[in-house]
N, CA, C and O atoms as CSV, one atom per row, in Angstrom:
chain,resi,resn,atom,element,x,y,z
A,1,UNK,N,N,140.597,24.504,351.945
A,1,UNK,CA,C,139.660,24.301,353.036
A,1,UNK,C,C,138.217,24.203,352.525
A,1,UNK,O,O,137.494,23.297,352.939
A,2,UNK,N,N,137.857,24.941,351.800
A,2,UNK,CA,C,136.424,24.821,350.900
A,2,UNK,C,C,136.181,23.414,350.092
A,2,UNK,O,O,135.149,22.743,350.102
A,3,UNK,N,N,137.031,23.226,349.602
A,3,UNK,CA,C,136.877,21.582,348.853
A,3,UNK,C,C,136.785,20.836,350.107
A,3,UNK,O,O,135.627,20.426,350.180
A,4,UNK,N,N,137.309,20.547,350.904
A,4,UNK,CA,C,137.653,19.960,352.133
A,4,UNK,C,C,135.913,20.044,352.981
A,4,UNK,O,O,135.336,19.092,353.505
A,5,UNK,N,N,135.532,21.132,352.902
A,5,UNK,CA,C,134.300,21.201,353.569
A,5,UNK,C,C,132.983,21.038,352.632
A,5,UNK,O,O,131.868,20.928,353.143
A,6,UNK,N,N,133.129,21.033,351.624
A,6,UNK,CA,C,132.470,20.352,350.491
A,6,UNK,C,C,132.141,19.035,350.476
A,6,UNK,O,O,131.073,18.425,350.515
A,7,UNK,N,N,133.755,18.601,350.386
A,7,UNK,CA,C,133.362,16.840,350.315
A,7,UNK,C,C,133.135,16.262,351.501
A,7,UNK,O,O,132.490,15.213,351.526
A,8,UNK,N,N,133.534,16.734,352.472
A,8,UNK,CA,C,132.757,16.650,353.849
A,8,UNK,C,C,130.562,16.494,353.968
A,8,UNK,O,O,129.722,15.670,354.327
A,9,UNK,N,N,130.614,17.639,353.498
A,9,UNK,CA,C,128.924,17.895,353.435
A,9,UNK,C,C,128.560,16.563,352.571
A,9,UNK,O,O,128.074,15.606,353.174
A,10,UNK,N,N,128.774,16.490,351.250
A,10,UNK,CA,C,128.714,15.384,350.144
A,10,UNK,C,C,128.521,14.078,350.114
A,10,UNK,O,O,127.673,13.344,349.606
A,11,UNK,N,N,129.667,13.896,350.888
A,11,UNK,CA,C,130.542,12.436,351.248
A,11,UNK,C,C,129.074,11.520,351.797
A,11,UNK,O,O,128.593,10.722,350.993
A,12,UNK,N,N,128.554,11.649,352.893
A,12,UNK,CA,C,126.974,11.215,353.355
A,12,UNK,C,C,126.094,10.633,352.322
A,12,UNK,O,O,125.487,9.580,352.124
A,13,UNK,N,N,126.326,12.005,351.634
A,13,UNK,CA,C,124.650,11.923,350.225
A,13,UNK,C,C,125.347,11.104,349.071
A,13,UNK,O,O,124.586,10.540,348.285
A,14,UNK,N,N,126.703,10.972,348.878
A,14,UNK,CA,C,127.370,9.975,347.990
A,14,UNK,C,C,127.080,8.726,348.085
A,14,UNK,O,O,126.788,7.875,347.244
A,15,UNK,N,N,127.202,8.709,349.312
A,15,UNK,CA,C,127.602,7.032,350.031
A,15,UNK,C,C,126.356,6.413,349.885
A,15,UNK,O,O,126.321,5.258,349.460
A,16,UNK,N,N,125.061,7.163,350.248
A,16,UNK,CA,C,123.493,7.027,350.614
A,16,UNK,C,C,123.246,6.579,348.936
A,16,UNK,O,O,122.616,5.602,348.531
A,17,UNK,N,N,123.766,7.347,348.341
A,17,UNK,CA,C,123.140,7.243,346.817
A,17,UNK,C,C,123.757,6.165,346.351
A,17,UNK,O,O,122.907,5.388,345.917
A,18,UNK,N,N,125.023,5.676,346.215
A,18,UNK,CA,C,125.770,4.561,345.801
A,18,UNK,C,C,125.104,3.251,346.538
A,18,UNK,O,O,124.873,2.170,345.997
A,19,UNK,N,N,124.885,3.568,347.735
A,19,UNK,CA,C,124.412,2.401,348.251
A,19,UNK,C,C,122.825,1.877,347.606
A,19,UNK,O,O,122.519,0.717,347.329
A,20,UNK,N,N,121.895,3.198,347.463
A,20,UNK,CA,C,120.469,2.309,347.343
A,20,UNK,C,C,120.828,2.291,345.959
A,20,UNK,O,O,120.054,1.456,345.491
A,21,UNK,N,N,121.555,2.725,345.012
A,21,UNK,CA,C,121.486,2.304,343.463
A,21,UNK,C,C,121.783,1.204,343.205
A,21,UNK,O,O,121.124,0.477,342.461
A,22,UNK,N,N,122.944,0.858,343.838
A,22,UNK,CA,C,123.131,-0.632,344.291
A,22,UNK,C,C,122.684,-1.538,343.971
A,22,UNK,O,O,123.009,-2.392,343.145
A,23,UNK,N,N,121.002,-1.286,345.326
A,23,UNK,CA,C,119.909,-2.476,345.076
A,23,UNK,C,C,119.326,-2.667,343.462
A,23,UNK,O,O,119.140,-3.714,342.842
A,24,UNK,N,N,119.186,-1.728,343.179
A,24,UNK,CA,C,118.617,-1.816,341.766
A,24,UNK,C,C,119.279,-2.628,340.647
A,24,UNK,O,O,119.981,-2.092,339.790
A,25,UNK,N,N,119.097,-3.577,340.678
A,25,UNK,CA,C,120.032,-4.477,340.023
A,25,UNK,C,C,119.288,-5.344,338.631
A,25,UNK,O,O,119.946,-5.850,337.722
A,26,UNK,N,N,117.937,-5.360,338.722
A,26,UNK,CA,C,117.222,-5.841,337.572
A,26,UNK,C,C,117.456,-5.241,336.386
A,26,UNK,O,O,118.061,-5.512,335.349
A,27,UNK,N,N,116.543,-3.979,337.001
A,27,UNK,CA,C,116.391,-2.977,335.579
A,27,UNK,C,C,117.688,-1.587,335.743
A,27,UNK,O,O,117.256,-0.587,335.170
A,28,UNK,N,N,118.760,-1.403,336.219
A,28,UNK,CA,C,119.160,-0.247,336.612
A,28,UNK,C,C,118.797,1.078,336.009
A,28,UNK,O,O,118.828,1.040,334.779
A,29,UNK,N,N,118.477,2.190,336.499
A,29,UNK,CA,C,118.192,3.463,336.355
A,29,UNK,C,C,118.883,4.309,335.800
A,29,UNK,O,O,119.846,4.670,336.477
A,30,UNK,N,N,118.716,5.039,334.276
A,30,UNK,CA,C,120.309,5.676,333.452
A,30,UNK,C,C,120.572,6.648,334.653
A,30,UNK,O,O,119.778,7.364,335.264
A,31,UNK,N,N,121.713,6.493,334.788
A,31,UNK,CA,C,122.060,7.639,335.644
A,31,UNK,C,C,121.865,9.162,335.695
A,31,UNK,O,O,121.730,9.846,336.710
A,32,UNK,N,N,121.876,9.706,333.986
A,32,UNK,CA,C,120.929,10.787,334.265
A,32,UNK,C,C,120.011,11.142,334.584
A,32,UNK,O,O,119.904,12.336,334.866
A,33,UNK,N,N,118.998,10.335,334.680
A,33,UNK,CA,C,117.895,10.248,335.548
A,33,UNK,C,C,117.995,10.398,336.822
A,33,UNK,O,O,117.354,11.357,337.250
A,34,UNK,N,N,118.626,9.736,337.662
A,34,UNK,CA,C,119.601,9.704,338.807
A,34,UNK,C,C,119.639,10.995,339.186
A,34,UNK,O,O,118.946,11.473,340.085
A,35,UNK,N,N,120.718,11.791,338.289
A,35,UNK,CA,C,121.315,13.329,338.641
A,35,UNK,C,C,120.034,14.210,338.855
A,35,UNK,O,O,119.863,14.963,339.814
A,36,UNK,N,N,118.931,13.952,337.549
A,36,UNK,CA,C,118.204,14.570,337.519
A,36,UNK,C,C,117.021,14.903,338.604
A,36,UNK,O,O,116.537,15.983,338.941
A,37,UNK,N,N,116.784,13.757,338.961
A,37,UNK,CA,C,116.108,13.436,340.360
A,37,UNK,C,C,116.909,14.459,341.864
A,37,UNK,O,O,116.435,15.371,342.542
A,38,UNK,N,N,118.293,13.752,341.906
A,38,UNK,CA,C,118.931,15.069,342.608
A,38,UNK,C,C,118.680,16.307,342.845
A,38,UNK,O,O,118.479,16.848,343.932
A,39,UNK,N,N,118.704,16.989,341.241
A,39,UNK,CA,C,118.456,18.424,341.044
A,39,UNK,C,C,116.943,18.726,341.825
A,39,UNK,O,O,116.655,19.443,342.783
A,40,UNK,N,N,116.210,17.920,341.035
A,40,UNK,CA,C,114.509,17.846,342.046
A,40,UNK,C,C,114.811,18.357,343.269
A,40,UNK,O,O,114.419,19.478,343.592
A,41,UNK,N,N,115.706,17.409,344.257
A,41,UNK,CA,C,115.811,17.608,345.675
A,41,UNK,C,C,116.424,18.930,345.710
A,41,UNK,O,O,115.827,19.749,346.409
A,42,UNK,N,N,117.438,19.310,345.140
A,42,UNK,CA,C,117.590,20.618,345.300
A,42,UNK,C,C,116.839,21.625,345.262
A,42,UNK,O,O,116.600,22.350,346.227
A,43,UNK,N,N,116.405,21.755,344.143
A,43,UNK,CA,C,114.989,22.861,343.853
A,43,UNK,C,C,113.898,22.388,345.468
A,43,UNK,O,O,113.141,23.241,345.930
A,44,UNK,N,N,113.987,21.199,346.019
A,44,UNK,CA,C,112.902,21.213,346.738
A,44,UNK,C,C,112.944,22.609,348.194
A,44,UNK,O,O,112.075,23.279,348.751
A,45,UNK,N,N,114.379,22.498,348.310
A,45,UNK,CA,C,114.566,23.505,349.489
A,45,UNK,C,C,113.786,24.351,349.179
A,45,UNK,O,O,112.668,24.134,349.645
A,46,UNK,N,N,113.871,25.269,348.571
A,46,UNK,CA,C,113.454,26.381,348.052
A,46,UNK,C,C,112.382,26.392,347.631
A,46,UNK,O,O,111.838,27.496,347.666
A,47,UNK,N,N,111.604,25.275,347.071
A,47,UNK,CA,C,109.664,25.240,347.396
A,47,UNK,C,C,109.621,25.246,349.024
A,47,UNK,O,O,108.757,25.940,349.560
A,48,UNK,N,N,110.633,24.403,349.922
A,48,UNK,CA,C,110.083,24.174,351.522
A,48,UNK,C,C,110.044,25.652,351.972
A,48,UNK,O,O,109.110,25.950,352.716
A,49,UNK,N,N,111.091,26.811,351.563
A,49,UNK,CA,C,111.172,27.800,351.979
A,49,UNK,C,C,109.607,28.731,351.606
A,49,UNK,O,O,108.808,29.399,352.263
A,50,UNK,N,N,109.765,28.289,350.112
A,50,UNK,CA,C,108.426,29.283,350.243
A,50,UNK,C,C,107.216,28.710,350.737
A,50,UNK,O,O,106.173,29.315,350.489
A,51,UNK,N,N,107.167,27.555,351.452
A,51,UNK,CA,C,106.220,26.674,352.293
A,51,UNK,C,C,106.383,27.672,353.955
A,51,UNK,O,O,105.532,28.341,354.541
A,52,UNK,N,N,107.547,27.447,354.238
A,52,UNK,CA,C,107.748,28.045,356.129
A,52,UNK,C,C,107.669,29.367,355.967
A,52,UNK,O,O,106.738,29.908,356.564
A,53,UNK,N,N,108.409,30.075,355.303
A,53,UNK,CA,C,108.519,31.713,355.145
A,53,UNK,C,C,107.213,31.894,355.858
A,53,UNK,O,O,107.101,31.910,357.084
A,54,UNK,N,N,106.085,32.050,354.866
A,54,UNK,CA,C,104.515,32.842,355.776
A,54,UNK,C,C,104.116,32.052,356.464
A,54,UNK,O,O,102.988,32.353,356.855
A,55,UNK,N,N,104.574,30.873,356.954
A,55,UNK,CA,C,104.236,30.359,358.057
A,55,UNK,C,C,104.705,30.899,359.465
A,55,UNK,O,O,104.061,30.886,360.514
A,56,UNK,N,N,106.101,31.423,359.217
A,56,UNK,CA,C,106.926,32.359,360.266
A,56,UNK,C,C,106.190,34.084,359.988
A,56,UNK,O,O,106.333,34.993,360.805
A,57,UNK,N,N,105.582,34.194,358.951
A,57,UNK,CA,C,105.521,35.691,358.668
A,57,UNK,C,C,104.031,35.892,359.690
A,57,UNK,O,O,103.762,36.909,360.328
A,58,UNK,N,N,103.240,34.693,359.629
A,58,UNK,CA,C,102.075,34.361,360.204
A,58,UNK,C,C,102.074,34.567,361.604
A,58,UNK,O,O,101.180,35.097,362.263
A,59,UNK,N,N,103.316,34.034,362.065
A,59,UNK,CA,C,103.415,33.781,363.207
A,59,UNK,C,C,102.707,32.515,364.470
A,59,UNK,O,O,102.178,32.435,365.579
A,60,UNK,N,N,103.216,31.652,363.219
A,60,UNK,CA,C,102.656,30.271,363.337
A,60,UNK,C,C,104.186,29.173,364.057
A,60,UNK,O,O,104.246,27.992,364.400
A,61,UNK,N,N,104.900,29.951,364.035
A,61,UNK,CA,C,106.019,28.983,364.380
A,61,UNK,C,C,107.090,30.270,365.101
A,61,UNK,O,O,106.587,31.394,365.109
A,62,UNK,N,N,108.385,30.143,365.636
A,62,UNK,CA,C,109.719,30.748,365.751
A,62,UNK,C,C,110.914,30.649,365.392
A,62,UNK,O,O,111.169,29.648,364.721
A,63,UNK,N,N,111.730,31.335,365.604
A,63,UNK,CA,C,112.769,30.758,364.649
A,63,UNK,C,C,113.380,30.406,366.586
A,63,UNK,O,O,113.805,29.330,367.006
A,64,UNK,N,N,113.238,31.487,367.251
A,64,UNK,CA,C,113.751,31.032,368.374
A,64,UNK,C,C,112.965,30.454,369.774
A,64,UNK,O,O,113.264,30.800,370.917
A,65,UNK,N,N,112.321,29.876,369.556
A,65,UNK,CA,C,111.303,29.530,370.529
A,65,UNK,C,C,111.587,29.179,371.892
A,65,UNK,O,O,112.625,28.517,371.913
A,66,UNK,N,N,111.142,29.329,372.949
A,66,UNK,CA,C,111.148,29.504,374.116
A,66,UNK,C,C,110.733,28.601,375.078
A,66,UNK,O,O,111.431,28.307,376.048
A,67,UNK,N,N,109.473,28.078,374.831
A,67,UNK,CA,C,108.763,27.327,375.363
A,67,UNK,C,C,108.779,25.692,374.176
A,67,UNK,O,O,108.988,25.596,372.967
A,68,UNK,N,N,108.555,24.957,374.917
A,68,UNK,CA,C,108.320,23.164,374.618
A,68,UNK,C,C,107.289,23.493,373.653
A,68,UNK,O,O,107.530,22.681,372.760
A,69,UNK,N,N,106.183,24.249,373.233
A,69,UNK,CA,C,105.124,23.807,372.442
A,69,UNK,C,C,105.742,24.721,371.553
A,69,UNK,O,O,105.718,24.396,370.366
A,70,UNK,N,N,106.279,25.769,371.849
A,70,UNK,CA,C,106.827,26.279,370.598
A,70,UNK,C,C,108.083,25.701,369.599
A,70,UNK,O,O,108.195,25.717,368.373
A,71,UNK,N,N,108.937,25.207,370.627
A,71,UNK,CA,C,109.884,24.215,369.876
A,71,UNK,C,C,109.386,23.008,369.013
A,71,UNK,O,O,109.958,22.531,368.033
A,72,UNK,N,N,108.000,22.543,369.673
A,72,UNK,CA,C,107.473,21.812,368.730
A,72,UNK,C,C,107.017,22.096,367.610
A,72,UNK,O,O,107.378,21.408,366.655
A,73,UNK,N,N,105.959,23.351,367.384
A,73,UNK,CA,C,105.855,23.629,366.705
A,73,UNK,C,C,106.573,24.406,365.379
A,73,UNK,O,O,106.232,24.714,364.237
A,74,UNK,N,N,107.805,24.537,366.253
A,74,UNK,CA,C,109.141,25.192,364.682
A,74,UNK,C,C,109.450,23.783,364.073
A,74,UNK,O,O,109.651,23.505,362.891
A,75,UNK,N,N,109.438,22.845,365.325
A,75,UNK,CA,C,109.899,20.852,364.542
A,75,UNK,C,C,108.975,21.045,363.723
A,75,UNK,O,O,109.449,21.158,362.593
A,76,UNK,N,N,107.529,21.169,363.750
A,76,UNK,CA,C,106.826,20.691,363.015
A,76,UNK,C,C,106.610,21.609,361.456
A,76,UNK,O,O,106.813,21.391,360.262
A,77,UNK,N,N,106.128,22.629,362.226
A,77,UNK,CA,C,105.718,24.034,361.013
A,77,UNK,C,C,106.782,24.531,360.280
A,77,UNK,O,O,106.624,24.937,359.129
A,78,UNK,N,N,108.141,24.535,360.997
A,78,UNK,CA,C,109.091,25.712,360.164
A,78,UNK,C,C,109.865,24.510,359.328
A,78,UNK,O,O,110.238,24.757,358.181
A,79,UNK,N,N,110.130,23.053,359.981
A,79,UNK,CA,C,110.966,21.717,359.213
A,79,UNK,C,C,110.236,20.899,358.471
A,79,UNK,O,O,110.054,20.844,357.255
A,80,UNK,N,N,109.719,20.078,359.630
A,80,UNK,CA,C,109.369,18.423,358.784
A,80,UNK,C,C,108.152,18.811,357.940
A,80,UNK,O,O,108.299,18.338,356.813
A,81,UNK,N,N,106.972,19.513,358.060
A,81,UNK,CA,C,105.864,19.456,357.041
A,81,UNK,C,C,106.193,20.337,356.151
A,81,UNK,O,O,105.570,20.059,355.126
A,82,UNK,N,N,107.119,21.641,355.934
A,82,UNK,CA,C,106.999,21.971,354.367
A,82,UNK,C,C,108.361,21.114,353.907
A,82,UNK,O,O,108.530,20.979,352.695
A,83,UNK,N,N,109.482,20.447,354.958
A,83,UNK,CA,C,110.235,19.941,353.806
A,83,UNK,C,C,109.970,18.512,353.023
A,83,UNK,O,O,110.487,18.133,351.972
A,84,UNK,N,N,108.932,17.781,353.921
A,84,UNK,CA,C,108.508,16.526,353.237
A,84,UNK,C,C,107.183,16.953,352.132
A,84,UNK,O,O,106.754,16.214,351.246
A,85,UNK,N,N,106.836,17.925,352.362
A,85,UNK,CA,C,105.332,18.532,351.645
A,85,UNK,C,C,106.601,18.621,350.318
A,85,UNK,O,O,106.609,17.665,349.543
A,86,UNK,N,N,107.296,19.380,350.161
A,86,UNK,CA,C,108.174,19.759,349.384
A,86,UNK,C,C,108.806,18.615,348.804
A,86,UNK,O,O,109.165,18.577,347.627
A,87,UNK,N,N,108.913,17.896,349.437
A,87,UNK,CA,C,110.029,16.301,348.337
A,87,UNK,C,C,108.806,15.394,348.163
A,87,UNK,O,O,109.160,14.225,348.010
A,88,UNK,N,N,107.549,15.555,348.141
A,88,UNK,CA,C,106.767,14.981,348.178
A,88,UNK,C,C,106.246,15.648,346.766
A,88,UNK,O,O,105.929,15.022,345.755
A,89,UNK,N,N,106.237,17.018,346.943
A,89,UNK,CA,C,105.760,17.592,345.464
A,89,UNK,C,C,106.884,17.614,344.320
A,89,UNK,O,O,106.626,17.914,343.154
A,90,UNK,N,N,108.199,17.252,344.798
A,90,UNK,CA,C,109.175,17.337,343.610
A,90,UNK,C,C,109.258,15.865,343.216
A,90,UNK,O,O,109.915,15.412,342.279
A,91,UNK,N,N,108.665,15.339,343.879
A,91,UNK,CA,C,109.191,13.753,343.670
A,91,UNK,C,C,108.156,13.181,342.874
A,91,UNK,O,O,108.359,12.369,341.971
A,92,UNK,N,N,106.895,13.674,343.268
A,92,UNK,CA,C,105.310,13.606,342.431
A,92,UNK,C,C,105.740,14.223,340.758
A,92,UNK,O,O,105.360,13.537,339.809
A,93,UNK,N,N,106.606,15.641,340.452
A,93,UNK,CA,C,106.607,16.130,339.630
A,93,UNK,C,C,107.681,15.357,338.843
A,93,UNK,O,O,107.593,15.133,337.636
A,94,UNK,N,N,108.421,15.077,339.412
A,94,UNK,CA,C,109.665,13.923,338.701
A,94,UNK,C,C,109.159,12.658,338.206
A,94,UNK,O,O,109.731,12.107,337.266
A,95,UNK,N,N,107.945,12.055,338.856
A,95,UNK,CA,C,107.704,10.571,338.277
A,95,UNK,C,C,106.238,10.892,337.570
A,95,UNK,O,O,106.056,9.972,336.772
A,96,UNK,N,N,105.278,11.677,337.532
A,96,UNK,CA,C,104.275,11.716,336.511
A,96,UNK,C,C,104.391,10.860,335.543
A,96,UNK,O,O,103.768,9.822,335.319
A,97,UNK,N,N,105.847,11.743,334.587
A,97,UNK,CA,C,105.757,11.045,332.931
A,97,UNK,C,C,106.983,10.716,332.653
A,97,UNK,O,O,107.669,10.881,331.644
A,98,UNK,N,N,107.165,10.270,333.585
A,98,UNK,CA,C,108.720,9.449,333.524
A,98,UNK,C,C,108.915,8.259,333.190
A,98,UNK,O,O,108.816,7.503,334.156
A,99,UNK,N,N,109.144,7.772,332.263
A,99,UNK,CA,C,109.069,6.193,330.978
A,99,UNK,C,C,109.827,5.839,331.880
A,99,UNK,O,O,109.145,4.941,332.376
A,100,UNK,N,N,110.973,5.887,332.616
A,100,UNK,CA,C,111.953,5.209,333.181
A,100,UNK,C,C,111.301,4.376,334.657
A,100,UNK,O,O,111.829,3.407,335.202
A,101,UNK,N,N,109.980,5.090,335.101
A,101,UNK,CA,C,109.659,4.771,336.267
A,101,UNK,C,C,108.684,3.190,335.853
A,101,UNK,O,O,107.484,3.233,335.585
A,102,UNK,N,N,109.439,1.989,335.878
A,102,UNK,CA,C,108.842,1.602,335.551
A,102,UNK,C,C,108.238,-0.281,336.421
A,102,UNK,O,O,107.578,-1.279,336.131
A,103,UNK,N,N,109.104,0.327,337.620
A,103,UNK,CA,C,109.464,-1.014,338.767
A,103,UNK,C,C,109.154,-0.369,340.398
A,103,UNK,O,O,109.683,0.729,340.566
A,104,UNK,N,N,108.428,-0.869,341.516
A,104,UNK,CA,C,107.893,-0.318,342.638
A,104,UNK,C,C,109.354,-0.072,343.107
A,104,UNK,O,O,109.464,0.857,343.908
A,105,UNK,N,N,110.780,-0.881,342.683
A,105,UNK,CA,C,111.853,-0.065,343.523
A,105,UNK,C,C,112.198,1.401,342.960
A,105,UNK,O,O,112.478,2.357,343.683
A,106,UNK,N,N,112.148,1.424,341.865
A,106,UNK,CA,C,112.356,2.945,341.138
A,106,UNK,C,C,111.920,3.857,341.931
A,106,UNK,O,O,112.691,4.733,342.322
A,107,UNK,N,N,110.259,3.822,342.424
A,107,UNK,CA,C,109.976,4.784,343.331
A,107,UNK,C,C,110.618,5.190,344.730
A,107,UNK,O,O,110.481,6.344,345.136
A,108,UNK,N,N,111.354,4.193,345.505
A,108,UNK,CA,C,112.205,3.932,346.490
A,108,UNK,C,C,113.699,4.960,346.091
A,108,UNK,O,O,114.092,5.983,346.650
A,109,UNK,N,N,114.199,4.317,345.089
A,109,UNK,CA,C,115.339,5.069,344.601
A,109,UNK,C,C,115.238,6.665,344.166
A,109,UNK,O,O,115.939,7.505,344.731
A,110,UNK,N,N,114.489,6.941,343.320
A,110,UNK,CA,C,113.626,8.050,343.086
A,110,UNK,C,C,113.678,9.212,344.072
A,110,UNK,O,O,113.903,10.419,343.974
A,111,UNK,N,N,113.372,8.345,345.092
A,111,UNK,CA,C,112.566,9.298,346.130
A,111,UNK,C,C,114.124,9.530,346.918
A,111,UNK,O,O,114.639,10.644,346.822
A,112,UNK,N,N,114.707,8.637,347.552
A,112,UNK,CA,C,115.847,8.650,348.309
A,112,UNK,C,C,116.712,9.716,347.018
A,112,UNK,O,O,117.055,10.631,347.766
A,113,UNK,N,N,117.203,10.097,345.718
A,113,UNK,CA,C,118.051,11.018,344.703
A,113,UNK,C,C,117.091,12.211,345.312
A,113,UNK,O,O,117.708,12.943,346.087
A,114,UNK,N,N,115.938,12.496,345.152
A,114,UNK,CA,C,115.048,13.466,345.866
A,114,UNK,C,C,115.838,14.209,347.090
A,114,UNK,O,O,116.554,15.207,347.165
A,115,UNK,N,N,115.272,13.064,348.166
A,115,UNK,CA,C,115.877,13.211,349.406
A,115,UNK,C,C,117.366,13.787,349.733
A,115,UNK,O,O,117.678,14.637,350.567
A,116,UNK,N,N,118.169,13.085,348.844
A,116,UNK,CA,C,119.727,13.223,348.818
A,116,UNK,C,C,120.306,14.649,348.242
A,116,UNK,O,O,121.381,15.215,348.441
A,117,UNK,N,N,119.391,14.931,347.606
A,117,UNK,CA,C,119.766,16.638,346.914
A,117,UNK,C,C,119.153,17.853,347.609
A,117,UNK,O,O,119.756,18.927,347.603
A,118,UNK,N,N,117.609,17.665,348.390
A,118,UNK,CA,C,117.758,18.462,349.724
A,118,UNK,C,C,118.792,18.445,350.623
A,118,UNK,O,O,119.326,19.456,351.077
A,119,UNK,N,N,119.182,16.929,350.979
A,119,UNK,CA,C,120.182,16.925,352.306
A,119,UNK,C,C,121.613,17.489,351.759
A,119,UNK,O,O,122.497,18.006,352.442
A,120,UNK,N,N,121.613,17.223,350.142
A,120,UNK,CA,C,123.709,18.017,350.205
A,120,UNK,C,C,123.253,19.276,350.317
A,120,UNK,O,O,123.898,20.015,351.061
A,121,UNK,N,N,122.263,19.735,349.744
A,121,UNK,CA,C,121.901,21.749,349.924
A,121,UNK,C,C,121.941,21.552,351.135
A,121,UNK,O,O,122.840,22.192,351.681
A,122,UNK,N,N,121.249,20.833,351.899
A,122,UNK,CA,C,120.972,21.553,353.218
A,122,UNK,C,C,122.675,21.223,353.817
A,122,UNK,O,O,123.394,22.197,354.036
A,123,UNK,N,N,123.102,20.103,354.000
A,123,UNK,CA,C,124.504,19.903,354.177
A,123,UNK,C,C,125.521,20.795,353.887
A,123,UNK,O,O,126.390,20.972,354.741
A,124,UNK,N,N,125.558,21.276,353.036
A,124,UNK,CA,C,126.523,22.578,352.579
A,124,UNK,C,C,125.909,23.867,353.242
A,124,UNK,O,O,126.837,24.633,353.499
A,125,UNK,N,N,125.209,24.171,353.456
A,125,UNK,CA,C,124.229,25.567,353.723
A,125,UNK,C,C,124.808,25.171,355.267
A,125,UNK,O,O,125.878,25.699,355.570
A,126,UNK,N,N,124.288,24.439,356.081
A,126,UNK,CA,C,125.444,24.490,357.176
A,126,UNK,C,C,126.637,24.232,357.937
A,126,UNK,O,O,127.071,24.575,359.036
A,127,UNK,N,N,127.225,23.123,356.466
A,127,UNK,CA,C,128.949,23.448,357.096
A,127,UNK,C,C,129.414,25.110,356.799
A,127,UNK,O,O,130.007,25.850,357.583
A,128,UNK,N,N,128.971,25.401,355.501
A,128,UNK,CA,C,129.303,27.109,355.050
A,128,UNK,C,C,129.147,27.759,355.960
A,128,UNK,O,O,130.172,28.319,356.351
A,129,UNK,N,N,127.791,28.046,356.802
A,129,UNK,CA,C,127.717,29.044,357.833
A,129,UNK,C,C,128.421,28.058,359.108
A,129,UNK,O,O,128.967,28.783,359.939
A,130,UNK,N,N,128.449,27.655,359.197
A,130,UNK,CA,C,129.713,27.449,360.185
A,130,UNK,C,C,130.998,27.279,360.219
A,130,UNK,O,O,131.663,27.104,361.239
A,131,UNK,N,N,131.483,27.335,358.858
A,131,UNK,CA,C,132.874,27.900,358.921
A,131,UNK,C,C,132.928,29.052,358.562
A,131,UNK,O,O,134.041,29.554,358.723
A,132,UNK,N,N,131.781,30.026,357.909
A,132,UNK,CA,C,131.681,31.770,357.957
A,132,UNK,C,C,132.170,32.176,359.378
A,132,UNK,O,O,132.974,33.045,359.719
A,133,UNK,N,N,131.268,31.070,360.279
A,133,UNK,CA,C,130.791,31.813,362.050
A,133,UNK,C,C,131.800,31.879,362.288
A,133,UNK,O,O,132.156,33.056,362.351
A,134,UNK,N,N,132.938,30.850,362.577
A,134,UNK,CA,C,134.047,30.902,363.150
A,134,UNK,C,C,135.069,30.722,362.769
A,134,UNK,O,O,136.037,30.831,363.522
């Protein structure tokens, strides 16, 4: 059942990644580079966390909010600005001095291996607690 809910979470960020590597068809990208970019996105959760944490400790956002401006503001404060602040700074730290970056699609691809390694963490983090829950 765990493999099963694995490749479930996965299966998305596979497909996403196979597809834009795809385009890259001039110069293609070594694939460790690829993985490596991934890992980026992974590590990014965990900069976004220490982005929202004192933003919730602040009491700048909720986890359970009540009201419309507060729901907005957990959309905004507790999700989308530290997790794009966050793939924005791993993705900056991945292409600095990267010889490989060397075509405006690279940055496209780049960014989407980024993207794709937040979304399987985050993808797994809640099929897991929802097959813990029930």
């Amino acid at each position: 059942m765990k493999y099963l809910v694995l490749f479930t979470a996965l299966l998305p960020v596979i497909f996403l990644l196979y597809s834009v590597n795809k385009k890259d068809s001039k110069q293609p990208e070594p694939k460790g580079e690829l993985v490596r970019a991934v890992f980026y996105g992974i590590i990014s959760v965990f900069l976004s966390l220490l982005i929202s944490t004192p933003l919730l400790f602040l009491g700048l956002y909720s986890e359970q909010p009540t009201t419309i401006l507060g729901a907005i503001s957990t959309a905004f404060l507790g999700a989308a600005i530290p997790e794009e602040v966050a793939k924005y700074v791993m993705l900056w730290l991945f292409l600095r001095n990267n010889k490989y970056f060397d075509e405006r699609f690279d940055c496209i691809l780049y960014a989407v291996c980024v993207s794709m390694g937040f979304a399987a963490l985050e993808n797994i983090t809640y099929f897991w607690n929802n097959l813990i829950i029930r």
